[in-house]
N, CA, C and O of each residue as an XYZ file, in Angstrom:
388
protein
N      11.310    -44.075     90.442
C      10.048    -43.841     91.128
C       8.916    -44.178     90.151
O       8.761    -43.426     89.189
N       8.125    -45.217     90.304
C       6.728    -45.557     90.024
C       5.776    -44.192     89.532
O       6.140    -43.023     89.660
N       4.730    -44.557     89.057
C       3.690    -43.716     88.893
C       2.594    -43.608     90.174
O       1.810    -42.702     90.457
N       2.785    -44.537     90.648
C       1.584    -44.565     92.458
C       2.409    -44.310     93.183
O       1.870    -44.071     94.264
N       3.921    -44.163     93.282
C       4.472    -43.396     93.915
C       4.433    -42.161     94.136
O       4.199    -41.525     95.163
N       4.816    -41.690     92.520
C       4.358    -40.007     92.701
C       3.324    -39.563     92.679
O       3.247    -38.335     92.687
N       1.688    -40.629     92.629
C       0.623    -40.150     92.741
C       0.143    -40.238     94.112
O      -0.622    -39.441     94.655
N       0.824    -41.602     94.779
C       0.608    -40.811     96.578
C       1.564    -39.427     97.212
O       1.509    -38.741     98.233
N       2.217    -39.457     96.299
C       2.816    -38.086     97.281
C       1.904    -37.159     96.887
O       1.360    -36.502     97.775
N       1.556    -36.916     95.506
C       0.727    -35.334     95.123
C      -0.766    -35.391     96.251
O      -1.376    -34.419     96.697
N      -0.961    -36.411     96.416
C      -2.169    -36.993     97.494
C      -1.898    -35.980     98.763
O      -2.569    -35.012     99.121
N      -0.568    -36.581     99.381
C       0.026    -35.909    101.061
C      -0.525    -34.609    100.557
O      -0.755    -34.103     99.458
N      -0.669    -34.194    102.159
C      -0.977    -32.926    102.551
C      -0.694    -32.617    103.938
O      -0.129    -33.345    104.754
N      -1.113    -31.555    104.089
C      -0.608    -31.334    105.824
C      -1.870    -30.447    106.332
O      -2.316    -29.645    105.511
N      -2.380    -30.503    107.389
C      -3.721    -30.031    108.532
C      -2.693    -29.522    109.552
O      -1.734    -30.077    110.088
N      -3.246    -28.186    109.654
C      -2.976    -27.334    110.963
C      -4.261    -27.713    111.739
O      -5.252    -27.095    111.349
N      -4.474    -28.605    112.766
C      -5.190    -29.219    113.604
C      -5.382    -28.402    115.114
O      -4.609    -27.513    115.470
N      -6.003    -28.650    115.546
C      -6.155    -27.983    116.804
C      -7.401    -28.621    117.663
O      -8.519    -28.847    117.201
N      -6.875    -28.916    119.316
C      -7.537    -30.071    120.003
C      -8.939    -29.242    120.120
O      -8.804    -28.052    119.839
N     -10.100    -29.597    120.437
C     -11.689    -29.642    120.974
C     -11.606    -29.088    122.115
O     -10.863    -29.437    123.033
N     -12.323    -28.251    122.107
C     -12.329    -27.454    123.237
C     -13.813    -28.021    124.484
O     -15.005    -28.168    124.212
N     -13.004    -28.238    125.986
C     -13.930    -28.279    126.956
C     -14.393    -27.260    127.606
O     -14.060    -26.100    127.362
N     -15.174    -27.591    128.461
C     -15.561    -26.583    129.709
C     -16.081    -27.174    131.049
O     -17.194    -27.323    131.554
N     -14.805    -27.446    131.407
C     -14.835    -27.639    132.950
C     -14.723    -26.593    134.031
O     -13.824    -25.766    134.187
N     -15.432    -26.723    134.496
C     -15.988    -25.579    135.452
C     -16.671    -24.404    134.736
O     -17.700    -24.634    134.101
N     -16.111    -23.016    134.801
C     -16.570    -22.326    133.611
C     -15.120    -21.686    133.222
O     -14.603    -20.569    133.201
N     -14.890    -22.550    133.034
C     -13.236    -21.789    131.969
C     -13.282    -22.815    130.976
O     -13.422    -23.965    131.391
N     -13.179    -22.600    129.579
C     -13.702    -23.336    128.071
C     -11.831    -23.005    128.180
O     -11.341    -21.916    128.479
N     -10.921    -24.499    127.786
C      -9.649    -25.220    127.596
C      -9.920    -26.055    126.920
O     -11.040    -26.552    126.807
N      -8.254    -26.570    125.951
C      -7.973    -27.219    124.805
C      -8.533    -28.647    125.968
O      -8.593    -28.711    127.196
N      -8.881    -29.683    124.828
C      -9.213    -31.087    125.412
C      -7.514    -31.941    125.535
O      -7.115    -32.800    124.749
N      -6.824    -31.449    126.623
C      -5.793    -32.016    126.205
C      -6.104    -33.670    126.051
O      -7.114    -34.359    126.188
N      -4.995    -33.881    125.769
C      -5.041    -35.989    125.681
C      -6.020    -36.584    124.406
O      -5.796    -37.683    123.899
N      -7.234    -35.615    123.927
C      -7.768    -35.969    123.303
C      -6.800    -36.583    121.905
O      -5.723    -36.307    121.376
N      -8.295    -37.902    121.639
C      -7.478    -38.368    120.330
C      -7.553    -37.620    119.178
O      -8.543    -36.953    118.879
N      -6.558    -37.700    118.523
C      -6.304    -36.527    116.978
C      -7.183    -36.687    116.216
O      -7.145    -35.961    115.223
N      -8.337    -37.677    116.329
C      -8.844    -37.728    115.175
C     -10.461    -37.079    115.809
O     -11.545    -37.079    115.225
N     -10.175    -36.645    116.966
C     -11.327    -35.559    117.593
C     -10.762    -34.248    117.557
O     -11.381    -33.323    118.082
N      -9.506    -34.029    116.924
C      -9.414    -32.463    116.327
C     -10.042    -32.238    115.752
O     -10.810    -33.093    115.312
N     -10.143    -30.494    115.264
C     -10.544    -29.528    114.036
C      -9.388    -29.511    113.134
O      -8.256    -29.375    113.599
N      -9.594    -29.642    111.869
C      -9.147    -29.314    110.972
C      -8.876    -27.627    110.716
O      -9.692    -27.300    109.855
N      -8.304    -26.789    110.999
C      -8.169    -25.552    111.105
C      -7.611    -24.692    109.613
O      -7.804    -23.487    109.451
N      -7.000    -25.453    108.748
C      -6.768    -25.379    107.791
C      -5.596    -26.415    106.544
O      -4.846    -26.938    107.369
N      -5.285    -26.739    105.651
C      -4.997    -27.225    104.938
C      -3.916    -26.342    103.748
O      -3.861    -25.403    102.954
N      -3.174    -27.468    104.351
C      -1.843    -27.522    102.854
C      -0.905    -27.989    102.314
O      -0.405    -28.971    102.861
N      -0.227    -27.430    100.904
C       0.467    -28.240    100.366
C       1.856    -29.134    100.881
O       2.380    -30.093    100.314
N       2.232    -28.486    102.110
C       3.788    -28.919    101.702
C       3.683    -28.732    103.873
O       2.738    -28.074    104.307
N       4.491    -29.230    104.688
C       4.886    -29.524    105.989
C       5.217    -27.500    106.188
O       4.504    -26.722    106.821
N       6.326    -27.209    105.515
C       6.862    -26.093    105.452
C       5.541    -25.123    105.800
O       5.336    -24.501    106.843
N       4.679    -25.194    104.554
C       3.532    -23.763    104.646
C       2.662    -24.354    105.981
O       2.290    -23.534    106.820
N       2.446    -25.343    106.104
C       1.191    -25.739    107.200
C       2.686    -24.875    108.615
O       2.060    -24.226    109.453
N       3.711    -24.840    108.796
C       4.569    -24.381    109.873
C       4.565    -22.613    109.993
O       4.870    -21.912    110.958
N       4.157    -22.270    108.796
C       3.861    -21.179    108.479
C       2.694    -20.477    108.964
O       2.554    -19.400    109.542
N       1.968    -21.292    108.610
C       0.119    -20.893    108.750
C       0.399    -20.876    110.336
O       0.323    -19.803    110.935
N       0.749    -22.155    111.066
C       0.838    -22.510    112.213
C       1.068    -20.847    112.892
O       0.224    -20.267    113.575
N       1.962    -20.481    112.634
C       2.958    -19.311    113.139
C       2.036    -17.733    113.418
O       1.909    -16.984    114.386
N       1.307    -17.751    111.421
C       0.326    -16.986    111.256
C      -0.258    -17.230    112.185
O      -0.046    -16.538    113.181
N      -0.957    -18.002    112.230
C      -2.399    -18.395    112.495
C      -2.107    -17.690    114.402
O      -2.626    -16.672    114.860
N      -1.307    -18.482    115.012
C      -1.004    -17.905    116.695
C      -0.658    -16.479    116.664
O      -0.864    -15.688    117.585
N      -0.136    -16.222    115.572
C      -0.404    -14.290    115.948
C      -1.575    -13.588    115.824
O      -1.648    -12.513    116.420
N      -2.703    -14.051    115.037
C      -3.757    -13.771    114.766
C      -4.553    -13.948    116.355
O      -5.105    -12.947    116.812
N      -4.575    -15.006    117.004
C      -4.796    -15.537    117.765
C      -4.664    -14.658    118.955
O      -5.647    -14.210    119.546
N      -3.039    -14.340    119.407
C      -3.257    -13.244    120.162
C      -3.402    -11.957    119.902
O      -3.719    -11.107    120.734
N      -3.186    -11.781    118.789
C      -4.148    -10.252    118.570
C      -5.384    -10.312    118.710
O      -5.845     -9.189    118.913
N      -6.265    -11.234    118.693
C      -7.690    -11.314    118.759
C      -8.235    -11.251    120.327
O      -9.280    -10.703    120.677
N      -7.098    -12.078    121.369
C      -7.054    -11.981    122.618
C      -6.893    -10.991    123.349
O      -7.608    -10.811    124.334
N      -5.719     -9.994    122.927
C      -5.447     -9.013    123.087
C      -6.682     -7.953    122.705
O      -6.876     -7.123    123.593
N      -7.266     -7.876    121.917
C      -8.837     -7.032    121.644
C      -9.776     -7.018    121.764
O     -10.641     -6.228    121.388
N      -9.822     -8.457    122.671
C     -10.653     -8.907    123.021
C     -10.767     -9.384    124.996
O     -11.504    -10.332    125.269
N     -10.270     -8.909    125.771
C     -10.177     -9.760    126.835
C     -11.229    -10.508    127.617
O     -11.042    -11.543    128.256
N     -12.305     -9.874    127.487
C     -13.247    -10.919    128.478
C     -13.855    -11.486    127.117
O     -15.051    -11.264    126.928
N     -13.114    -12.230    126.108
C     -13.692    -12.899    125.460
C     -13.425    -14.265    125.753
O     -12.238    -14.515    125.540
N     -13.974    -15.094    126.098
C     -13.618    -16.538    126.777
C     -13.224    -17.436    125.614
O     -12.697    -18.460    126.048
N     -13.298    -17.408    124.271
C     -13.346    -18.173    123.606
C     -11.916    -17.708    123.046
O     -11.014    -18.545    123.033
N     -11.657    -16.332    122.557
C     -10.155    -15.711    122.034
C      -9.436    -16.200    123.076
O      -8.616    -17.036    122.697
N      -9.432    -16.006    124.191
C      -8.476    -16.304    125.531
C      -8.042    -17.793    125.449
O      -6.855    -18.116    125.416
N      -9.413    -18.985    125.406
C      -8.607    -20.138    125.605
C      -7.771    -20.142    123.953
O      -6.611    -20.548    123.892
N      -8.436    -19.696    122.798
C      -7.156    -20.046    121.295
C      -6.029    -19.513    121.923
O      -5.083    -20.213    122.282
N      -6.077    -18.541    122.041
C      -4.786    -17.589    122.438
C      -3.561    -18.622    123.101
O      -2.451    -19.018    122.747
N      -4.491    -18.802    124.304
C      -3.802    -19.366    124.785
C      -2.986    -21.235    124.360
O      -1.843    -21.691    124.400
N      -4.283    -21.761    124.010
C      -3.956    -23.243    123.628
C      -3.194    -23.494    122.367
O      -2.581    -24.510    122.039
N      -3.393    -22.095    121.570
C      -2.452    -22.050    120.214
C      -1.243    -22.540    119.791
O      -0.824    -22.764    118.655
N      -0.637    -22.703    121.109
C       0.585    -23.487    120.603
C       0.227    -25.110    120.904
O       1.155    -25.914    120.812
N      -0.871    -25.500    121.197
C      -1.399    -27.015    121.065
C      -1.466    -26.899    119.550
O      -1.725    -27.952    118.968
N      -1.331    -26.106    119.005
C      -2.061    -26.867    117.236
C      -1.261    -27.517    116.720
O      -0.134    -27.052    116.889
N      -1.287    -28.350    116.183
C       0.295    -29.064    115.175
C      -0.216    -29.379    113.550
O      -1.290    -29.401    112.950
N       0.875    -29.549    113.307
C       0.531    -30.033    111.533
C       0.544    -31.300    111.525
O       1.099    -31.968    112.396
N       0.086    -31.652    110.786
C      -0.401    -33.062    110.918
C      -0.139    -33.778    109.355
O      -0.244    -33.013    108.396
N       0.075    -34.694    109.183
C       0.146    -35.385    107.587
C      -1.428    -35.584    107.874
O      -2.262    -35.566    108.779
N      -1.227    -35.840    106.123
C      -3.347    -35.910    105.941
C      -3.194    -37.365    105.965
O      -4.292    -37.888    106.154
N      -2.084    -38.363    105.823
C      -2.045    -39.692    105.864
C      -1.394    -40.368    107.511
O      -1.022    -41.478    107.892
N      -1.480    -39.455    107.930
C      -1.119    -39.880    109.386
C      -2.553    -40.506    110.307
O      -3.524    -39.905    110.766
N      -2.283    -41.549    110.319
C      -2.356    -42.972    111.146
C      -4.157    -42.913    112.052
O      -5.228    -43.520    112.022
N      -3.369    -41.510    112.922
C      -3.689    -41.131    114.034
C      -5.315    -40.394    114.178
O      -6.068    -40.355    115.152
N      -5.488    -39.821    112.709
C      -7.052    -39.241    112.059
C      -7.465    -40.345    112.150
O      -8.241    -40.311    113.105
N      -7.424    -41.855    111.537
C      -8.620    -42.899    111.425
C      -9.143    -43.155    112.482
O     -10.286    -43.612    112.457
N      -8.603    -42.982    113.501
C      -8.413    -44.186    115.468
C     -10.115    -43.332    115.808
O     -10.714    -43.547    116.862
């Protein structure tokens, strides 16, 4: 293995992403179909593994916040769209478009 080999890997990273939220009609939902590179960046990390982690965190947080929240329109659609988030490589393709 090269030296720009192992200096693009220390580069990779992984984004817990999550789609843009609409509001059609008056219910605020994930933008499905939207392109990835009109996600949020929701958080950042080292390795596929921890971003699957956070992922996991992150949706329990999510409905506990829903859950304490119910006529909160904004906890309700995370809550709900939370399992739209994915991890993402920071060199994946799909951010430039």
């Amino acid at each position: 293995m090269n030296y720009r080999h192992v200096a693009a890997l220390a580069l990779l990273g992984w984004y817990l992403m999550v789609p843009r939220f609409e509001h059609p009609g008056d219910r605020m939902t994930p933008a499905d179909g939207a392109p990835l590179s009109t996600w949020t960046v929701s958080y950042a990390f080292d390795t596929a593994a921890e971003c699957q982690a956070g992922k996991r965190s992150d949706q329990e947080v999510q409905a506990k916040r829903a859950k304490e929240n119910p006529s909160n329109e904004y906890f309700q659609a995370l809550s709900e769209g939370s399992f739209r988030s994915q991890c993402i490589a920071s060199d994946d393709p799909r951010l430039a478009k």
